[in-house]
C-alpha positions in Angstrom: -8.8 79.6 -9.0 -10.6 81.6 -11.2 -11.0 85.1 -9.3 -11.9 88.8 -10.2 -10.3 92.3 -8.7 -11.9 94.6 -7.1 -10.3 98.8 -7.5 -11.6 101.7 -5.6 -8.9 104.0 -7.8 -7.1 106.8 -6.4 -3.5 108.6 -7.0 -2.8 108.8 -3.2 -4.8 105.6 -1.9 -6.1 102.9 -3.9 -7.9 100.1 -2.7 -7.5 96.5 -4.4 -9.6 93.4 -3.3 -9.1 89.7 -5.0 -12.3 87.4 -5.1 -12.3 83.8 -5.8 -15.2 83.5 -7.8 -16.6 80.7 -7.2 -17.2 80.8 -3.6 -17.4 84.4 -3.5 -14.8 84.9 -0.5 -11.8 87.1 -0.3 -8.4 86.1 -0.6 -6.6 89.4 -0.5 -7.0 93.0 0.4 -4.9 95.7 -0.3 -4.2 99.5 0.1 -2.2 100.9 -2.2 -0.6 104.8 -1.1 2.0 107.0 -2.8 3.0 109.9 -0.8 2.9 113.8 -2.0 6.9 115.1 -3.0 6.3 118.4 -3.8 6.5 120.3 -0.2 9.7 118.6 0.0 11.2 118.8 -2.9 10.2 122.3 -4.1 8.2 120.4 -7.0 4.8 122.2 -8.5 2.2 120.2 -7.8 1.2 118.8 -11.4 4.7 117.3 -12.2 4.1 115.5 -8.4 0.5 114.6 -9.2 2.0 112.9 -12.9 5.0 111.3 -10.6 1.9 109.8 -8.1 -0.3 108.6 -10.6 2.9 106.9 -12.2 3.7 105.1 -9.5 0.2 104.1 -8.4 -0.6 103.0 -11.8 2.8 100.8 -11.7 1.5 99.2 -8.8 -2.0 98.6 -9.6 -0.6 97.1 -12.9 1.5 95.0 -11.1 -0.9 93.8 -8.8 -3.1 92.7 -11.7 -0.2 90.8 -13.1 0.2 89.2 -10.8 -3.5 88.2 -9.5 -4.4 87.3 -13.4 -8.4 87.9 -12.6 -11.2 87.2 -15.1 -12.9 90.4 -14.6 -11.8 93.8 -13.0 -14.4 95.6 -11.2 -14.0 99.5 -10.3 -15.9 101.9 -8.2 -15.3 105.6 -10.4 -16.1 108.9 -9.0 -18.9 110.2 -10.8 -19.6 114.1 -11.5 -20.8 116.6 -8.4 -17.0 117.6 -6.8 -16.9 120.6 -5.2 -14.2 121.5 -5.6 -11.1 121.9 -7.9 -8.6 119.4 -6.6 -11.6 116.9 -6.3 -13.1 117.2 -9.6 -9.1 116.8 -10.7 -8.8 113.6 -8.4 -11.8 112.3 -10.3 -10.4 112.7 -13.6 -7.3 111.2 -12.6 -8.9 108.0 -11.4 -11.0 108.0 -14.5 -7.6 108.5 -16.7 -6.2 105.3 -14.9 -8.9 103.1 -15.2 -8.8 103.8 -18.8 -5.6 102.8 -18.7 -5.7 100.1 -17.0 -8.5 98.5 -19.3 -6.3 99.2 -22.3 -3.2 97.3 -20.7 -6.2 93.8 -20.1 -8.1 94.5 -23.4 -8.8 90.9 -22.6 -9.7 90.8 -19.4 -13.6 92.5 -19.1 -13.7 95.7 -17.1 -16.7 96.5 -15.1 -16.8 100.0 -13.2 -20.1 101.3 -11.4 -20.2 104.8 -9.9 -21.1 105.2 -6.1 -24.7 105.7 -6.7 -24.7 102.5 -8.3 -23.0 100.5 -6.0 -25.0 102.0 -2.7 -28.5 101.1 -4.7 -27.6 97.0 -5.1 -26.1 97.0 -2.1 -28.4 99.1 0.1 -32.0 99.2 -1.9 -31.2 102.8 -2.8 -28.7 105.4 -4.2 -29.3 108.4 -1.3 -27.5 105.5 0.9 -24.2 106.7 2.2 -21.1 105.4 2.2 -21.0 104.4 5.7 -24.1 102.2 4.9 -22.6 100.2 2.0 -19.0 99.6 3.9 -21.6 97.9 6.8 -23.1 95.8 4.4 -19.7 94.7 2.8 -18.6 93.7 6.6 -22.2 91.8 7.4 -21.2 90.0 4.5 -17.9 89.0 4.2 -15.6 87.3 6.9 -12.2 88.5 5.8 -10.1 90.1 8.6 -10.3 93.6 7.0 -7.2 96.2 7.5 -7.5 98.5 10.2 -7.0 101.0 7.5 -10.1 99.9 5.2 -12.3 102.9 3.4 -10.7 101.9 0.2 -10.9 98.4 0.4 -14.5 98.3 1.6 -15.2 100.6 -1.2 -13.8 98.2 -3.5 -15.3 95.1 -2.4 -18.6 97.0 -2.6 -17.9 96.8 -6.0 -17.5 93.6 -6.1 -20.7 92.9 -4.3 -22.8 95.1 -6.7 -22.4 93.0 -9.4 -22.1 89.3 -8.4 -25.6 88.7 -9.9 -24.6 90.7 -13.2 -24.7 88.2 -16.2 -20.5 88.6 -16.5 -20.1 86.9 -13.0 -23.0 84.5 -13.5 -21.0 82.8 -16.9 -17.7 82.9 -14.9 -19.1 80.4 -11.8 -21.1 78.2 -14.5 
């Protein structure tokens, strides 16, 4: 089965999604979570945020291992945070996408930014989010995790580009 993953990257939550590609249904959905040490331990935060993003990336890797899809497909935070740990929670999903594209040079990595995703999905970027995770459940059937913000913002990914020219040569 040829099939493609879906990210919505984060260093606390990150949600994964695999898509057969031919028939355009899910066969798994995952939320990935790494829990803050540094309260606990008497840890500054930057050596906890470097701990997260290690494991997180370990998983994500692993998860693409495992899956072996023909294309990965990431929502990534675009600019406009407000504030500091936001605009440093976009750069750290940025920094792992990177990554992750450089451990599948092989593998062709897509990655849309909100905007872009609410517009294919919705007929316009001023959409919110709320509005593309309703489209993703009109048009899937997968039994979605009661926890699913990350998920639905990954398969909304996924969704933006099915009729991209990538996805049309892997279902020929």
């Amino acid at each position: 089965m040829a099939s493609i993953v879906g990210m919505d990257l984060g260093f606390r939550n990150t949600g994964l999604v695999t898509v057969d590609v031919a028939t355009y249904c899910v066969t798994d959905a995952t939320t990935l979570t790494t829990k803050p040490e540094a309260k606990k331990q008497n840890l500054y935060k930057a050596p906890d945020d470097v701990r997260s993003c290690t494991e997180m990336a370990s998983q994500v890797l692993r998860y693409i291992r495992q899956v072996e899809p023909r294309v990965l497909i990431a929502e990534i935070p675009h600019g406009g945070a407000k504030s500091h740990s936001g605009s440093r929670g976009m750069g750290i999903a940025t920094g792992m996408l990177g990554a992750i594209a450089a451990a599948f040079p092989e593998t062709p990595t897509l990655w849309l930014i909100p905007t872009q995703v609410r517009a294919a999905l919705c007929g316009r970027a001023s959409a919110s989010k709320l509005d593309a995770q309703a489209v993703v459940l009109a048009r899937t059937t997968y039994p979605w995790p009661t926890a699913q913000e990350h998920v639905l913002d990954a398969m909304a990914a996924v969704l933006a580009v099915m009729e991209s020219d990538i996805i049309k040569l892997l279902r020929q």
